[in-house]
LUMTILUM-12484 format. One record per residue (C-alpha): residue in three letters; y, x, z. Coordinates in steps of 0.05 Angstrom, whole numbers, plus 32768, in hexadecimal, padded with zeros to 4 digits. Layout:
BEGIN
AlaYXZ ...
! end
This chain:
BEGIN
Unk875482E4873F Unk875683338745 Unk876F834186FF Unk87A2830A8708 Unk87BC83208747 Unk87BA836A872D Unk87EA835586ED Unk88148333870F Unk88208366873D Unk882B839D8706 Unk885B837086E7 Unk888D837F8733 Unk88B183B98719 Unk88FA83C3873D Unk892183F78733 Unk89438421876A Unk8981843D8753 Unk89B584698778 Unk89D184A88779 Unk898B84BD87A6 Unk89AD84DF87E3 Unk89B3848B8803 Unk898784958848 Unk8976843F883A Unk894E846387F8 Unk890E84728821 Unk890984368854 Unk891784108810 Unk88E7842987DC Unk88B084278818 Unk88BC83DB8826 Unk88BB83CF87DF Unk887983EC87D4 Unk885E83C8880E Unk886A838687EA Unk884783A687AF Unk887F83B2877D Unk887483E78754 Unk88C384118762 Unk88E0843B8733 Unk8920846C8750 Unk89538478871F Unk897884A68746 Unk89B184D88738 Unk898885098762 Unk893D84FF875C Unk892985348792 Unk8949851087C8 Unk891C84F88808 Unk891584AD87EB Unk88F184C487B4 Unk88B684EC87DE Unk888B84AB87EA Unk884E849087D6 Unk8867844E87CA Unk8899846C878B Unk887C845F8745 Unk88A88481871F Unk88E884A88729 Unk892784B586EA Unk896384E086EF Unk899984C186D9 Unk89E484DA86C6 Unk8A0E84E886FE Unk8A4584C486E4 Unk8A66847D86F3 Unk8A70845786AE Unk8A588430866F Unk8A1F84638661 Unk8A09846A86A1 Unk89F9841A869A Unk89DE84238657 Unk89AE8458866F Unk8991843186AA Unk898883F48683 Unk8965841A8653 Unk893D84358684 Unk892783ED869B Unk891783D78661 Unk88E1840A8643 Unk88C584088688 Unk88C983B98687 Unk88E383BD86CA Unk88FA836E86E3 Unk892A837E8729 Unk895983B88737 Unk897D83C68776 Unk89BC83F3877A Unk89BB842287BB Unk89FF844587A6 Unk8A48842287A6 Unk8A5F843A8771 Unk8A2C8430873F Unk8A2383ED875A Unk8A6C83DD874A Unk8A5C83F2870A Unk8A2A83BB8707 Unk8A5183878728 Unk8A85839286EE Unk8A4C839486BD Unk8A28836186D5 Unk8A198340868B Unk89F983858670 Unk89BF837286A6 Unk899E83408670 Unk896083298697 Unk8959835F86D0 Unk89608339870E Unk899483568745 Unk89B5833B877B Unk8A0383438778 Unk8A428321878F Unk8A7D8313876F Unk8AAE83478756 Unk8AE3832E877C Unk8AB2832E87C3 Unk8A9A837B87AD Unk8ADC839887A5 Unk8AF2837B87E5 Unk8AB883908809 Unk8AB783DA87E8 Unk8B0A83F287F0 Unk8B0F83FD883E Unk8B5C83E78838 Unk8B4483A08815 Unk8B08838F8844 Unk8B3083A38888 Unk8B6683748876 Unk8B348338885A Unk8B14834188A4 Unk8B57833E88C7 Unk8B6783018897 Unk8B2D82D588AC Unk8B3682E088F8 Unk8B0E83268903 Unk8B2C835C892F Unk8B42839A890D Unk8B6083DB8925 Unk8BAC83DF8924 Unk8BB483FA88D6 Unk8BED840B88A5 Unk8BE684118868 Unk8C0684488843 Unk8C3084428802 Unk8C44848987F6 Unk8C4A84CA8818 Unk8C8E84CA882C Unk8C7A84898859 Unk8C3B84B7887A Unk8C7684E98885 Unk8C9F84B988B0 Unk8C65848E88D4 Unk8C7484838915 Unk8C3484898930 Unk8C1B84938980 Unk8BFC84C9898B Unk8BD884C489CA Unk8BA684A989A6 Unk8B8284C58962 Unk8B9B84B0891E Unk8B5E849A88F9 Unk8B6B84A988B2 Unk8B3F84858888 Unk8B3E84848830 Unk8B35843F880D Unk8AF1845D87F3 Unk8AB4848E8807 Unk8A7A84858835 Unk8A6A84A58884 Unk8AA084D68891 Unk8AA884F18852 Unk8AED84D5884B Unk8AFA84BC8896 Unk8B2A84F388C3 Unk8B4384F2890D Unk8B8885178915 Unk8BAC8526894F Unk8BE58536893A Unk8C1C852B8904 Unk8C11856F88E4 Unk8BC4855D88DF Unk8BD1851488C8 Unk8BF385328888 Unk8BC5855C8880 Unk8B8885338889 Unk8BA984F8885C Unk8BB385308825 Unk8B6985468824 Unk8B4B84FF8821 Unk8B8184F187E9 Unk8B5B852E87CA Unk8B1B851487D4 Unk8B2984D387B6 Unk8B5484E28775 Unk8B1584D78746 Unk8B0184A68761 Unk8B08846E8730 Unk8B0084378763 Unk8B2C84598795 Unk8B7384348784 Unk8BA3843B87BC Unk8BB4847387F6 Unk8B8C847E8836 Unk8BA08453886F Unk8BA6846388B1 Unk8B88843A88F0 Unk8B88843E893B Unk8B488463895E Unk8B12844D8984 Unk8AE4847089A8 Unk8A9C846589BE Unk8A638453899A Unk8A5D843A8956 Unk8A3F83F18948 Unk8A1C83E28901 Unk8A0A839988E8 Unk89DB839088B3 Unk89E18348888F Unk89C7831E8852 Unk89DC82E98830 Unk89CD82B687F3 Unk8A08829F87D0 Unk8A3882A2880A Unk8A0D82848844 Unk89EE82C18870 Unk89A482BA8883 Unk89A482F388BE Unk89CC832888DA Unk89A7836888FC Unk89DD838D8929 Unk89D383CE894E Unk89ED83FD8984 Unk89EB8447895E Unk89DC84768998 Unk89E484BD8965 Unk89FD84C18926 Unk8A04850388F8 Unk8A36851788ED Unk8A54850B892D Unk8A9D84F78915 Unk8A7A84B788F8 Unk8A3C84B588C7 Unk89F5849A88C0 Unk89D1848588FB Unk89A084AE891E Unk898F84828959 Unk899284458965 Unk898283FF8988 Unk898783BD896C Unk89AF83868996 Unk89C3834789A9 Unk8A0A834089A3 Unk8A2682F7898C Unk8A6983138977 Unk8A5283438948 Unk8A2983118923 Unk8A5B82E68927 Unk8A8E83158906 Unk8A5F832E88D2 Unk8A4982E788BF Unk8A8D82CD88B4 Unk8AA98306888C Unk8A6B82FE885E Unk8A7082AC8857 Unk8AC182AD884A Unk8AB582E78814 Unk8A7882BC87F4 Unk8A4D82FA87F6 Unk8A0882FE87DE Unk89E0833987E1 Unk89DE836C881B Unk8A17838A8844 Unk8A1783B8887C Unk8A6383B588B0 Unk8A6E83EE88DE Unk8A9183DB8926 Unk8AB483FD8963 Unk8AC283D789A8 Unk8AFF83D389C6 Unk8AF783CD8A13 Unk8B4383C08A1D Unk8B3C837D89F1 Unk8AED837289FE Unk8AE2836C89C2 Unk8AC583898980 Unk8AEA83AA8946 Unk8ADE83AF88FB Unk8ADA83F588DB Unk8AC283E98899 Unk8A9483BF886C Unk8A5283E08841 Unk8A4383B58805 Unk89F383D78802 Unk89C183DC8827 Unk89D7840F886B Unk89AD84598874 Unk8995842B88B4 Unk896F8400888B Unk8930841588B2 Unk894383F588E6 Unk894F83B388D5 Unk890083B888BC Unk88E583C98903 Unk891683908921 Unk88E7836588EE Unk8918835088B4 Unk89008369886D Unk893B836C8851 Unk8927838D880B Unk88F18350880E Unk892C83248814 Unk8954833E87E3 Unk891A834087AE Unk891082F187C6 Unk895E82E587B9 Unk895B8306876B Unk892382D78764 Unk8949829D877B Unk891F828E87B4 Unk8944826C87E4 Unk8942828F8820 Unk8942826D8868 Unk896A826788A0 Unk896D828288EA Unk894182BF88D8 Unk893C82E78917 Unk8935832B8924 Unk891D835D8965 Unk8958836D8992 Unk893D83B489BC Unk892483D2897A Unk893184198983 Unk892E8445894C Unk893984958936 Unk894884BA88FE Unk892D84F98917 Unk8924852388CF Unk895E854688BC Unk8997852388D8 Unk897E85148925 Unk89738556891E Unk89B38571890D Unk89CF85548956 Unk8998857E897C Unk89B785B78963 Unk8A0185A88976 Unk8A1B859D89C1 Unk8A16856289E6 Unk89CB855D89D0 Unk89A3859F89D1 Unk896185B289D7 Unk894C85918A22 Unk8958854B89FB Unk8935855B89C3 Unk88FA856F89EA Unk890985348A22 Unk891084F889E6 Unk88CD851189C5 Unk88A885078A00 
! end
């Protein structure tokens, strides 16, 4: 029974593939190896933080570049190593895949449809999908060229959020003020974004919200969503909007509700992570944006007691997976390495918090 048990677990071999700088890497790799699968990174970057585990077997650089080779090069890689499962931690490699889906050949891997991904991925297309099926989004307008941006007549008294159709945390997400820094901001996202292959039409430009952020992290199997983990992020770095530092999981119907039936009507499968703001004037929550990978929060999720690289293993598989899976609400978690860090440092944190929150 030993030797059997000891084949068949050195026949679970998943590769972990990304560009290696994804914060879900670690929490990932570690959950993996937990279930005894033996994980190899194939990572753009293979001296990131996810690969500093014991539970990594094996780590590969591969090209930093998003096309046919790139493909050829991981499936390669998968198949001297006679690896079975691969899961994609970056979006735009796992468009690639998506596209690709029939270069896979036997290595199991949990995707959507094209149609669903390149909703979920272009900011423009997923905000008006979740105003479509009855999900409250922030006043937008979509802009067609610069001489519209030029003659926007926008209010204001409140920030102008401008926001490109691709990119990740705040990376391509500004707050202006003014008109003068509206232009401006639009221009440098435009900047940002011009190789961007999947990045197809101009910024757009929403109403702010303040506050918090909220963060919902689903699954689903072919279209039908098995749980949805939301959570309250108390710090995130950088402060204009990135990956969560600290957090607490919660109870909150409406988000679940929202999440869940943005998932159903788009037939997802897979993971997906949907970032919120609340609107006290309408009581009521708002969408920002939709993650089609696992979130850099993925820890948390774990400590709230849903697996979720278990279940996504189970759903390559085909094992069906159940209903009405429940999770911890009062999980609170912190990223303190690096990022946490970061706030400590910066004003309205400092020093007596640190010391105060370690106690």
């Amino acid at each position: 029974k030993f030797f059997v048990n000891s084949f068949y677990m050195s026949r679970r071999r998943i590769a972990v593939v990304g560009s290696g700088q994804e914060w879900s890497g670690l929490p990932l790799i570690r959950a993996l190896g937990q279930e005894r699968w033996r994980t190899f990174a194939l990572f753009q970057d293979t001296d990131s933080i996810s690969t500093h585990t014991k539970f990594l077997h094996h780590k590969f650089r591969i090209p930093a570049e998003y096309n046919h080779n790139l493909i050829d090069y991981i499936m390669e890689v998968c198949k001297v190593h006679r690896i079975t499962h691969l899961v994609c931690l970056d979006e735009e490699i796992k468009y690639l895949l998506v596209q690709n889906r029939n270069k896979l050949g036997k290595i199991k891997c949990a995707l959507p449809s094209l149609q669903s991904y390149e909703i979920a991925l272009k900011k423009n297309l997923s905000s008006s999908f979740a105003r479509n099926v009855g999900v409250p989004i922030p006043e937008t307008t979509l802009i067609k060229d610069r001489k519209e941006l030029e003659n926007l007549n926008f209010d204001f008294r409140k920030k102008a959020v401008i926001k490109g159709v691709r990119g990740w945390s705040s990376l391509h997400v500004r707050y202006a003020s003014n008109r003068k820094e509206l232009i401006r901001y639009y221009d440098d996202i435009c900047s940002n974004e011009e190789n961007i292959k999947s990045a197809d039409s101009f910024p757009m430009i929403q109403e702010y919200f303040g506050g918090p952020t909220y963060l919902t992290q689903g699954f689903a199997q072919h279209g039908k969503v098995k749980v949805v983990v939301p959570h309250i992020k108390f710090r995130e770095w950088p402060l204009s909007g990135g990956y969560t530092t600290r957090a607490k999981t919660i109870g909150d119907s409406r988000l679940i509700e929202y999440m869940t039936r943005i998932m159903e009507e788009m037939n997802w499968h897979g993971e997906a992570g949907m970032e919120w703001k609340y609107d006290p004037i309408k009581d009521d929550f708002v969408f920002l944006e939709m993650n089609p990978r696992f979130e850099g929060s993925l820890d948390i999720a774990i400590k709230a007691g849903v697996n979720f690289p278990k279940m996504l293993v189970n759903a390559m598989d085909d094992v069906p997976i159940p209903d009405g899976i429940e999770y911890r609400s009062n999980t609170h978690f912190r990223w303190f390495f690096r990022q946490d860090f970061h706030l400590f440092l910066e004003k309205p944190y400092g020093l007596h918090n640190l010391i105060l929150e370690s106690l």
